[in-house]
C-alpha positions in Angstrom: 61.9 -11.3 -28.3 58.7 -10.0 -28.0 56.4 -11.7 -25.3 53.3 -13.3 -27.4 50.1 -11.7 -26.2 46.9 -13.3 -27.5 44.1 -12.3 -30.4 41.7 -10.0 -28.6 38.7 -10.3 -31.2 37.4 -7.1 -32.4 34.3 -5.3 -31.1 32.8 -5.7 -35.0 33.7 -9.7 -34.3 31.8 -9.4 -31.0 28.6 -7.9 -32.6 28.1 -10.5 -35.2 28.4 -13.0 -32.9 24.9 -13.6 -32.2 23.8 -15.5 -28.5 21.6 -18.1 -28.5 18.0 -17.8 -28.2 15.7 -18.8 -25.2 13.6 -21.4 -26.0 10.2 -19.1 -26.3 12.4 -17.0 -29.1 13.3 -20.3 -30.7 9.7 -21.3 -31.4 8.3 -18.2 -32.5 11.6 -17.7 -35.2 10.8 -21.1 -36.4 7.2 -20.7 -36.2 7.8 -17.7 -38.4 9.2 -19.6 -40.7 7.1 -22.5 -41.1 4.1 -20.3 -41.4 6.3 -18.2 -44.2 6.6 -21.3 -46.2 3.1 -22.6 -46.0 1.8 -19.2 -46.9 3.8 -19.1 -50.1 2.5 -22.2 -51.1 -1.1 -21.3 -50.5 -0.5 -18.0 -52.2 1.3 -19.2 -54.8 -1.7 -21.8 -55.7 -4.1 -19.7 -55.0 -2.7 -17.1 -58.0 -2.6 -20.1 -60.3 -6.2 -21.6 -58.9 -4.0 -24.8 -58.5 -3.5 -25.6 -54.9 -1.5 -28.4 -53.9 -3.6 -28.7 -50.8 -5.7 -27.0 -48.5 -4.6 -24.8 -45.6 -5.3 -27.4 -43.0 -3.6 -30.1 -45.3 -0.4 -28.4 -45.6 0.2 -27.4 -42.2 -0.7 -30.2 -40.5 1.6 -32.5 -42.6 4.5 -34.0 -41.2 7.1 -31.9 -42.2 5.5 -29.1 -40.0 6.6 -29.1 -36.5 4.9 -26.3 -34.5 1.7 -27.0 -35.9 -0.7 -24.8 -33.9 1.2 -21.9 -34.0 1.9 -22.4 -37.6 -2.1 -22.3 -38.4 -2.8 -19.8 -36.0 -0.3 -17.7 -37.2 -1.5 -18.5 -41.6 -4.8 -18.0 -40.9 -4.3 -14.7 -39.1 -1.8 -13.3 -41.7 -4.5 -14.0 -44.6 -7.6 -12.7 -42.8 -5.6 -9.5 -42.4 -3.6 -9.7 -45.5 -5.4 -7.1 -47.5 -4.9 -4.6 -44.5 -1.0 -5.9 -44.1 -0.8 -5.0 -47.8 -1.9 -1.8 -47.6 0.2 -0.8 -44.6 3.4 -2.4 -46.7 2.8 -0.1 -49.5 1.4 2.5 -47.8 5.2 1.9 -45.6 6.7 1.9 -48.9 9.6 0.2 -46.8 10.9 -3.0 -48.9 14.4 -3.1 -50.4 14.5 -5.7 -53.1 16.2 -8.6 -50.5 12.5 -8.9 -48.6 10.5 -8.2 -51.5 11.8 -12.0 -52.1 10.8 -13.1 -48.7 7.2 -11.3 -48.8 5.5 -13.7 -47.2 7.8 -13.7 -44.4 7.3 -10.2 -43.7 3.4 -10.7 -44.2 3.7 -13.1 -40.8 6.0 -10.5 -39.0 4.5 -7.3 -40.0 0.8 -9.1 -38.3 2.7 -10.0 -35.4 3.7 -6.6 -34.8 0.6 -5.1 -36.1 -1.9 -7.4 -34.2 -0.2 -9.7 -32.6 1.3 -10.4 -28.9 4.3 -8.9 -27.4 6.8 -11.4 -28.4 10.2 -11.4 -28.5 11.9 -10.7 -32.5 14.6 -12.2 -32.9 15.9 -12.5 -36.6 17.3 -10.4 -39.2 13.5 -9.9 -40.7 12.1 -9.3 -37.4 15.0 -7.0 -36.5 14.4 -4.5 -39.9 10.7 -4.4 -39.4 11.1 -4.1 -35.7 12.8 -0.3 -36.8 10.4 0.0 -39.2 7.3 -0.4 -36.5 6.2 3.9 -36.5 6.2 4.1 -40.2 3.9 0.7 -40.1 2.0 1.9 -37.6 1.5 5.5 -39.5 0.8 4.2 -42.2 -1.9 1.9 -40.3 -3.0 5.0 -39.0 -3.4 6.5 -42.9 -5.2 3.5 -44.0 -8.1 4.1 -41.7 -8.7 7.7 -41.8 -8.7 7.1 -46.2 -11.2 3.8 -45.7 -13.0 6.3 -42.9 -13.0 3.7 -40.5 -12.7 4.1 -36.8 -11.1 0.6 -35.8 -9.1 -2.3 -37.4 -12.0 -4.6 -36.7 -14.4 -2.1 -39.1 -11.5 -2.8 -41.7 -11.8 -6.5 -41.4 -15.6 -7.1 -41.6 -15.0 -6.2 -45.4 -13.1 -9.5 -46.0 -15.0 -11.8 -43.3 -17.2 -14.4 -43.6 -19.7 -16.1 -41.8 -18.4 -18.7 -39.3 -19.5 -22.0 -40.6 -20.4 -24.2 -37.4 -20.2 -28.2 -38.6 -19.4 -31.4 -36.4 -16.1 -32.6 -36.6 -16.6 -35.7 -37.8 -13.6 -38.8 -38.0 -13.1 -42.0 -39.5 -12.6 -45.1 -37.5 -9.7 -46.8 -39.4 -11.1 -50.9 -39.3 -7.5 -52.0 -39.9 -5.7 -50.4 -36.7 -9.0 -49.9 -34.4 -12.9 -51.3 -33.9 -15.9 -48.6 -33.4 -16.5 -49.5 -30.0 -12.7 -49.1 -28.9 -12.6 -45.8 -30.7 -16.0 -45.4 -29.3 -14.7 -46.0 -25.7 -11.6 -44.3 -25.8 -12.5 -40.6 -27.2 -16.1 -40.4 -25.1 -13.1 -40.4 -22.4 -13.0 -36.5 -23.0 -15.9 -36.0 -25.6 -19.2 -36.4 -26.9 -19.4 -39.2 -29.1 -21.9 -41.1 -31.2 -22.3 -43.0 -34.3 -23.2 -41.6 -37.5 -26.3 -42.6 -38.8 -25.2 -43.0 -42.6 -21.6 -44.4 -42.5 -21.0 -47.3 -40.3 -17.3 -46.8 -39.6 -17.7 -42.4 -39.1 -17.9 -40.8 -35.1 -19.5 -37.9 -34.7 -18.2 -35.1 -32.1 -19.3 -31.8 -31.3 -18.1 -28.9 -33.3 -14.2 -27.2 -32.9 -12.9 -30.2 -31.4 -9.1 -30.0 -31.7 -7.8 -34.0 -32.2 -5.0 -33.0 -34.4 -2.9 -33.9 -31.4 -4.7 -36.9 -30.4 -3.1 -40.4 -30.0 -5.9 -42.1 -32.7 -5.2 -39.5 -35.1 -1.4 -38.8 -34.4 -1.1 -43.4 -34.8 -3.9 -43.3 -37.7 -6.5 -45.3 -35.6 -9.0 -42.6 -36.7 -9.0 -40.0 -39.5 -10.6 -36.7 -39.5 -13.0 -36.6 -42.5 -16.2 -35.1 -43.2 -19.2 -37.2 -44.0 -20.0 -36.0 -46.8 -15.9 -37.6 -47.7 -16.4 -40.7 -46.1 -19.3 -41.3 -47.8 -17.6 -41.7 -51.6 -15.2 -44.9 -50.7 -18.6 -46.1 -49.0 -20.8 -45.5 -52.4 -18.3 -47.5 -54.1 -18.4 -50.5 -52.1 -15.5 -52.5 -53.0 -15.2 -56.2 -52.2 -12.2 -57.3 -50.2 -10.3 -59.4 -52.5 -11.1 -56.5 -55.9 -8.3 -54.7 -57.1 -9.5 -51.3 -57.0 -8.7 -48.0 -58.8 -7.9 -44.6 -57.1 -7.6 -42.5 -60.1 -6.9 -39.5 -58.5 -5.6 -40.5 -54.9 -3.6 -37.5 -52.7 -4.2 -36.5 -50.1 -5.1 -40.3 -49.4 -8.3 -40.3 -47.0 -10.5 -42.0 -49.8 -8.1 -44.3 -50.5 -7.0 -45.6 -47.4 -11.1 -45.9 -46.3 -11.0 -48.4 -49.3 -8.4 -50.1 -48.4 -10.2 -50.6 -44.8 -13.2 -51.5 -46.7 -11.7 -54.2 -48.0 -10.5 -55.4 -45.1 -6.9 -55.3 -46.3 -7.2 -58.1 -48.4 -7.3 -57.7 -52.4 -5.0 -54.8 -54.4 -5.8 -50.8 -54.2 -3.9 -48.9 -56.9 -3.5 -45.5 -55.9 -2.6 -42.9 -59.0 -1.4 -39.8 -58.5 0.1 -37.7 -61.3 1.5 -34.0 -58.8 4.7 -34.9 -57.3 4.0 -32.7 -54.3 0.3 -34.5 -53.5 1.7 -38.1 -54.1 3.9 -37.5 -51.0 1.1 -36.2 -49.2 -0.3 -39.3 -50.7 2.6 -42.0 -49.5 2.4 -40.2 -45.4 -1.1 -41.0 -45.5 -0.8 -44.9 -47.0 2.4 -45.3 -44.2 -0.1 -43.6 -41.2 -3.9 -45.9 -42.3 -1.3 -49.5 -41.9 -2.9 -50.4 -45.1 -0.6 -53.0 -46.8 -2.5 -53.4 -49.8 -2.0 -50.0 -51.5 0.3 -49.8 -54.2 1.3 -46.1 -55.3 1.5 -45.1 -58.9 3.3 -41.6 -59.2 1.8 -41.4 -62.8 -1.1 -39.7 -65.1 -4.6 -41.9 -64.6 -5.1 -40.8 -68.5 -2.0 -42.4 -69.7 -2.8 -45.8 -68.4 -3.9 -48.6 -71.2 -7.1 -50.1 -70.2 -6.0 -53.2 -72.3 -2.8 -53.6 -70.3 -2.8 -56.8 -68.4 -1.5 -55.0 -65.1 -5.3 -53.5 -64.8 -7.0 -56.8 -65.6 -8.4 -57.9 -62.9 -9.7 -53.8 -62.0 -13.2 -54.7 -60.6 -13.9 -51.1 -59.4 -13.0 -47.6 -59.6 -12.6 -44.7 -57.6 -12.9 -41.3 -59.7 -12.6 -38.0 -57.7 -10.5 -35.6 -59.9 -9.5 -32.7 -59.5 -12.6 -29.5 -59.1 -13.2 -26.3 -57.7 -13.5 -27.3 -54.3 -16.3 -25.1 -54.2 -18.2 -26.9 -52.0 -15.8 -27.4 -48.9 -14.1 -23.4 -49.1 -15.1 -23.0 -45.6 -13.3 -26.5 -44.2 -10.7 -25.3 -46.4 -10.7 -22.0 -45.5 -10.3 -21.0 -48.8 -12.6 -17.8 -48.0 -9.3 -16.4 -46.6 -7.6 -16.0 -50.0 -7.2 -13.0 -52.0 -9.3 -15.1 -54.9 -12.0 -15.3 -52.3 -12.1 -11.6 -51.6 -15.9 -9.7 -52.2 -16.2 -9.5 -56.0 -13.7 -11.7 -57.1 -14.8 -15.2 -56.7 -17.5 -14.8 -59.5 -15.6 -13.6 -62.7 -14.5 -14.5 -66.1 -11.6 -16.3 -65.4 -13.2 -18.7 -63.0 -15.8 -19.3 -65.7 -13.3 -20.8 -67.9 -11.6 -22.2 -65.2 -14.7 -24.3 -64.2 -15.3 -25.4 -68.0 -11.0 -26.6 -68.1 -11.8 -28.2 -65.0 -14.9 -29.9 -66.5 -13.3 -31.0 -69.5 -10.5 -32.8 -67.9 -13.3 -34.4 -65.3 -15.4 -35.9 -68.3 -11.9 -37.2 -70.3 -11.2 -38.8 -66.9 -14.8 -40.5 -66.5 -15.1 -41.3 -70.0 -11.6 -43.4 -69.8 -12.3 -44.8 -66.8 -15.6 -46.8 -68.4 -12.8 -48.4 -71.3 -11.7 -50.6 -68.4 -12.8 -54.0 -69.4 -13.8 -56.0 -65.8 -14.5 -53.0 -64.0 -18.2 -53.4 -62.5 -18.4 -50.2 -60.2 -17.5 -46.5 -60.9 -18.1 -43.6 -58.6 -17.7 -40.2 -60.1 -17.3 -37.6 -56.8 -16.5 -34.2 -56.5 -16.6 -31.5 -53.8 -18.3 -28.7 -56.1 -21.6 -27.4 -55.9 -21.5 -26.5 -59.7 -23.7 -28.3 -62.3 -21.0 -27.9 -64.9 -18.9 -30.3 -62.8 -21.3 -32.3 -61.6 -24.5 -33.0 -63.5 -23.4 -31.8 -66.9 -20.7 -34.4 -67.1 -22.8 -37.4 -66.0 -25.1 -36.3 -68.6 -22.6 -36.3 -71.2 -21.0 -39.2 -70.8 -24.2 -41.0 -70.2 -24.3 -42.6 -74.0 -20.7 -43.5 -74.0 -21.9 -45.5 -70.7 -24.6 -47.2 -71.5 -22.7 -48.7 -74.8 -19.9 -50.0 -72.3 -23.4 -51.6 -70.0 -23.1 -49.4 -67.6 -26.2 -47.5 -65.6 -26.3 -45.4 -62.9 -27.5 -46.5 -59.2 -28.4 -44.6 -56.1 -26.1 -44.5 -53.3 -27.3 -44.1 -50.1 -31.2 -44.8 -51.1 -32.1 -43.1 -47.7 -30.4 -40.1 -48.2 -32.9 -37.2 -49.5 -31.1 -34.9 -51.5 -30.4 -36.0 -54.9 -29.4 -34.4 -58.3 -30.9 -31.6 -60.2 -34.0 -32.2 -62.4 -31.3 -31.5 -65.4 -31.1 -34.9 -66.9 -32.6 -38.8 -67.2 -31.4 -40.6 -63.8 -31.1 -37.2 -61.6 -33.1 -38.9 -59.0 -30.0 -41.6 -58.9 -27.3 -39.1 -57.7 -26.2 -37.7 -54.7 -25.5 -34.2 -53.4 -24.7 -32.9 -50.5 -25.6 -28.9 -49.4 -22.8 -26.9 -48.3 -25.3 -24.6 -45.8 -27.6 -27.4 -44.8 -24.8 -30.2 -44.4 -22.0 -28.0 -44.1 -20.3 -29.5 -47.2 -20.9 -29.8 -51.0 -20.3 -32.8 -52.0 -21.8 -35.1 -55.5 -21.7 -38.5 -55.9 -22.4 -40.7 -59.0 -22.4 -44.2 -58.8 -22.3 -46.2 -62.2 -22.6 -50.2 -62.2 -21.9 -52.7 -65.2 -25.5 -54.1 -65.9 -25.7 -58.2 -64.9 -24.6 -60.2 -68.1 -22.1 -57.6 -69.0 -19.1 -58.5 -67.3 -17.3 -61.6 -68.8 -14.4 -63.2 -67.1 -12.6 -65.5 -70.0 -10.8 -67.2 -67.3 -14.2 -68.5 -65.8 -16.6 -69.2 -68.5 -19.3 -71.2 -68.0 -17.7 -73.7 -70.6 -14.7 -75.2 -68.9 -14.9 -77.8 -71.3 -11.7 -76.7 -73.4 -9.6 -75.9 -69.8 -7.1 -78.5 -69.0 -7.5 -80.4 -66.3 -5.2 -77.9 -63.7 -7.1 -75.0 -64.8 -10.2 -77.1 -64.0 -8.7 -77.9 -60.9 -7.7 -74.4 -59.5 -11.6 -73.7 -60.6 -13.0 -76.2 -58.4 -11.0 -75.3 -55.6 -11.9 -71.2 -55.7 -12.5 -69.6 -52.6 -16.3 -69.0 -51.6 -15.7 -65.1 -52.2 -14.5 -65.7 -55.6 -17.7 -68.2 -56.3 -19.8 -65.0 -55.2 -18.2 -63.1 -58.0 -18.9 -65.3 -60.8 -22.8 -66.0 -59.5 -23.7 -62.7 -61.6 -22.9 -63.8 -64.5 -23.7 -66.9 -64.3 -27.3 -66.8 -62.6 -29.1 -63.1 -62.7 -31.4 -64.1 -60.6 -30.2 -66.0 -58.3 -27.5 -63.5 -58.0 -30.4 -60.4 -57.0 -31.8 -62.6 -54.1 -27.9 -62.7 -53.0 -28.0 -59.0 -53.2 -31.6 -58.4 -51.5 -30.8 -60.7 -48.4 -27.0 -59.4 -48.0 -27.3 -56.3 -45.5 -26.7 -53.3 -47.4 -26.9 -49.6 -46.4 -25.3 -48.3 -49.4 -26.6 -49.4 -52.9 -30.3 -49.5 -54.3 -30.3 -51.5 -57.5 -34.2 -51.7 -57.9 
């Protein structure tokens, strides 16, 4: 009998066994990848004017683990896209198999283009890799046709001016006090209170605290003022049941909740499946325990149901152009955004689609019976979206008692001159604040709101309704004094400290 020798496993067996990576070829495959994926979705929405979120928002979300690498890597790949682009077709290199993974080979074909000397490891690193003196002729092509002597002539084409702002963050009340957030970040920066906002720190510009221990345990958010200002305007009482018609990511919503001191109900409506996660990460990170999230359209709820009842106040901020934050957004790094294209007909229609769905949303939010505050916010610099729907909703208001007020009385830049009431709303500039921001605050006029359950006339109550009456809590007495006694209900309002509302 034969003696048994073993399997030797052959030399094709040998090569496809692939050795494990070192850790610094780990990070940059995943990296990669990560950035890949976030770049499709910002491309994707970007094509359709429909981003889920901004660039910041999506990689700095959970689900992303390499985070600076991953935004160094997407923000890199779109300020050189056009060029990568070029060199790609001008390459003419892509079979059909990466022509589905572009945006993959956008992120390698920079890092071998402009990037550092890493090591490639992966099958699309590997085919580019062989591909690198066709890329680089064809780099080469590109800038003898656009007569240009370096890459960095090629690039001031698509560049924009850096936009130099505070970094600005949130205290959250219901994890953290000022002074202890106060106290613990002037321990490596430059702190001091905002001037507007009670609960918002200001820090110098490009400070990186995504990785800080307040933001990574949701002590402190990172929001702009101009943000944190529209849960302020709004000024919910703790103890309302407030209305976030249009939550994700979640930053407004969670500030109201912290308003409110976690006490009273914050229903927070999101209709895109995508954003309401977003939405729930953000409600899970604030604490907040009085947010309940509705994964539904903010049109298709019944005012008249009895499940929004007892809705005191409102929260609109629908969806826009975002025209006024594209630099914190970074939305001047899209193809959309590219010299010439920003200004066309399709955005034109775009904006008045956009303004049609924002005055359905504020119109319907005015049917709700007991609500008493509405703030109508955008981040648009647009009148279409900003003015001209406060101006045409303004008759449907008044018949429902509502006026408008002026939020933030101190602050000096109000609306244009382009309707009744301009001097009443707020804007913010996107050059001289370094956002562009609106705010519209609407309240029910005294006498308008009625409250069956506590009438004046308790005569017809029986006696345990007239009991529980008796025995409601001082904040709930407050709430009845409007309609009970106007004017003893405006002293109230003139001696209460208030940095927010002028209702002379």
């Amino acid at each position: 009998m034969a003696p048994f020798k073993a399997k030797q496993p052959s030399s094709g067996a040998a090569e496809k066994k692939k050795p494990r990576m070192r850790n610094a070829e780990r990070s940059a495959y995943f990296s990669r990848r990560e950035a890949a994926k976030v770049l499709r979705s910002v491309l994707q929405g970007d094509a359709h004017r429909r981003a889920v979120a901004s660039i910041k928002s999506l990689v700095y979300s959970p689900s992303i683990k390499n985070k600076k690498a991953t935004f160094a890597l997407v923000c890199q790949t779109l300020k050189h896209l056009p060029i990568i682009k070029d060199v790609l077709e001008g390459a003419n290199i892509l079979n059909s198999r990466w022509k589905r993974q572009v945006e993959l080979v956008y992120i390698i074909t920079y890092d071998i283009l402009f990037g550092q000397e890493i090591s490639f490891v992966g099958d699309a690193e590997k085919f580019l890799l062989q591909r690198k003196v066709s890329l680089q002729s064809a780099l080469a092509r590109l800038l003898v046709r656009k007569k240009k002597k370096r890459i960095e002539d090629l690039l001031d084409h698509y560049q924009t001016p850096d936009v130099s702002k505070p970094r600005y963050v949130r205290v959250n009340t219901l994890k953290l006090d000022v002074d202890s957030a106060l106290i613990e970040l002037r321990k490596q920066y430059m702190v001091e209170k905002d001037d507007l906002v009670p609960d918002l720190l200001k820090l110098p510009p490009k400070c990186d605290l995504h990785d800080h221990p307040l933001v990574m345990n949701g002590s402190v958010f990172m929001q702009g003022k101009a943000s944190s200002m529209v849960a302020a305007a709004l000024d919910p009482e703790p103890g309302w049941e407030v209305l976030d018609a249009c939550a994700a990511p979640g930053n407004k919503t969670v500030h109201l909740a912290a308003l409110m001191r976690g006490k009273g109900k914050v229903i927070a409506c999101e209709l895109n499946k995508e954003r309401i996660k977003r939405l729930a990460d953000t409600v899970r990170l604030s604490g907040a325990c009085n947010i309940e999230v509705f994964h539904g359209d903010f049109l298709s709820l019944d005012p008249k149901d009895p499940s929004y009842s007892k809705v005191r106040a409102i929260l609109l901020d629908p969806s826009c152009s975002g025209s006024g934050t594209v630099a914190e957004r970074l939305d001047h790094l899209l193809p959309s955004h590219a010299a010439g294209q920003s200004a066309n007909v399709d955005e034109t229609e775009r904006l008045t689609k956009l303004a049609s769905f924002q005055k359905k949303a504020l119109t319907h939010a005015l049917c709700f019976p007991q609500v008493e505050r509405i703030v109508y916010s955008t981040c648009s610099i647009h009148q279409i979206e900003n003015e001209d729907v406060v101006k045409s909703i303004l008759p449907d208001a008044a018949s429902h008692g509502f006026r408008l007020a002026t939020p933030f009385p101190q602050w000096h830049r109000r609306g244009l001159p382009v309707l009744e009431g301009f001097e009443h709303l707020l804007r913010t500039d996107p050059v001289e604040d370094k956002e562009g921001f609106f705010i519209a605050l609407f309240i029910k006029e005294e006498g308008s709101v009625i409250h069956p359950s506590l009438s004046p006339d308790s005569s017809h109550l029986s006696l345990v309704e007239r009991t529980k009456r008796k025995n409601l809590s001082k904040k709930e007495a407050r709430i009845i004094m409007p309609t009970l006694f106007g004017g003893m209900f405006k002293m109230f309002l003139y001696s209460k400290p208030s940095f927010r509302v002028n209702l002379k």
